[in-house]
Every structure is written in structure tokens, then in C-alpha cells.
C-alpha positions as CSV (number, residue, x, y, z in Angstrom):
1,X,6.8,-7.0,10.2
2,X,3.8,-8.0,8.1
3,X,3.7,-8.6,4.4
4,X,2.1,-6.3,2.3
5,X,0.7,-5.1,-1.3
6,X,-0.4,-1.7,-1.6
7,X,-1.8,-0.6,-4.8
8,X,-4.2,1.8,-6.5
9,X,-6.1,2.4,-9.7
10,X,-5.4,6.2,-10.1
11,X,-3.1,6.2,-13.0
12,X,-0.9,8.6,-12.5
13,X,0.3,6.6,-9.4
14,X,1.0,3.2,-11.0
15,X,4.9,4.1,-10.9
16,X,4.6,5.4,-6.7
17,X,7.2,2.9,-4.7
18,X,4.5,1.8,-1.6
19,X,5.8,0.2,1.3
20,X,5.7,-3.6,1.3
21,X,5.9,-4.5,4.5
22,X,4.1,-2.7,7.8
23,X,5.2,-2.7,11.5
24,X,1.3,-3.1,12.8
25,X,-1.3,-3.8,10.3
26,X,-3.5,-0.9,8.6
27,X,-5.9,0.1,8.8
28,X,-9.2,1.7,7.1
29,X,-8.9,5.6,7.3
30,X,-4.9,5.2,7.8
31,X,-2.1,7.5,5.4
32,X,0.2,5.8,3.5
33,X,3.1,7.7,2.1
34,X,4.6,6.3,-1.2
35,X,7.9,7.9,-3.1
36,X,8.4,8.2,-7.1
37,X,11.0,8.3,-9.2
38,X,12.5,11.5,-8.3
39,X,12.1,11.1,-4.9
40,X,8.5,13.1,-4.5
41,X,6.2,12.1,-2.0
42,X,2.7,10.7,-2.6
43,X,0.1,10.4,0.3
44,X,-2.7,7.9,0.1
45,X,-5.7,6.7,2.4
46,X,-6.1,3.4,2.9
47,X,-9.8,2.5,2.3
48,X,-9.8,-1.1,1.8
49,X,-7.6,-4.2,3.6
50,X,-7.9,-8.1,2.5
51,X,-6.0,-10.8,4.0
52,X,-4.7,-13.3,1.3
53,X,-2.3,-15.9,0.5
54,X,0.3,-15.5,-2.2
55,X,3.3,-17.7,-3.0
56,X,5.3,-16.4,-0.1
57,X,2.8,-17.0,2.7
58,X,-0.2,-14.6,3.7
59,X,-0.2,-11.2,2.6
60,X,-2.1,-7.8,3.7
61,X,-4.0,-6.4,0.1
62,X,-4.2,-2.7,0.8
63,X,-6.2,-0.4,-1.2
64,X,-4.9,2.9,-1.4
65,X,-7.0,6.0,-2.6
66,X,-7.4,9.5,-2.8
């Protein structure tokens, strides 16, 4: 599995659950399916990856948009 951080700056999506972790890494163009709350469905496209380091080792940045 690899580490990841999904995240996006459309506001109404701040409170989606995105997965943290991928079985192959993402990529540009890919969908990314996030759940809220109430158990809704959210769909995103990935349109940016980084590779980083955080505190737990390297991690996957990816972008997610409409």
C-alpha cells in the first residue's frame, strides 16, 4: 500500500473522508471517490501528485479537483 494525503480547496468538500492510502500510485487524470458524513459519495480528479516526506516516512500529496 502507499501512503497518501488527498485534499482539495473546494469548500464544500473540506469534511469528504479521502482515502489515505492507495494500492498503485495515482495518477494525473485518475477518480478518486471520497464519502461524507452521511455516507454520500463524492468523486474527484486527481490533477496534481507530489512525493514528500512527513513524520511517518514518504507520503503521495494528491490534489483532488473538480
Amino acid at each position: 500500500m502507499l501512503n497518501c494525503d488527498c485534499y482539495t480547496n473546494i469548500d464544500n468538500m473540506k469534511d469528504v473522508k479521502w482515502p489515505t492510502s492507495f494500492v498503485f500510485p495515482p495518477r494525473v487524470g485518475d477518480k478518486v471517490e471520497g464519502e461524507d458524513a452521511r455516507g454520500g459519495a463524492h468523486v474527484l480528479t486527481v490533477v496534481r501528485i507530489t512525493h514528500t516526506m512527513r513524520h511517518r516516512g514518504p507520503v503521495v500529496m494528491v490534489e483532488l479537483h473538480r
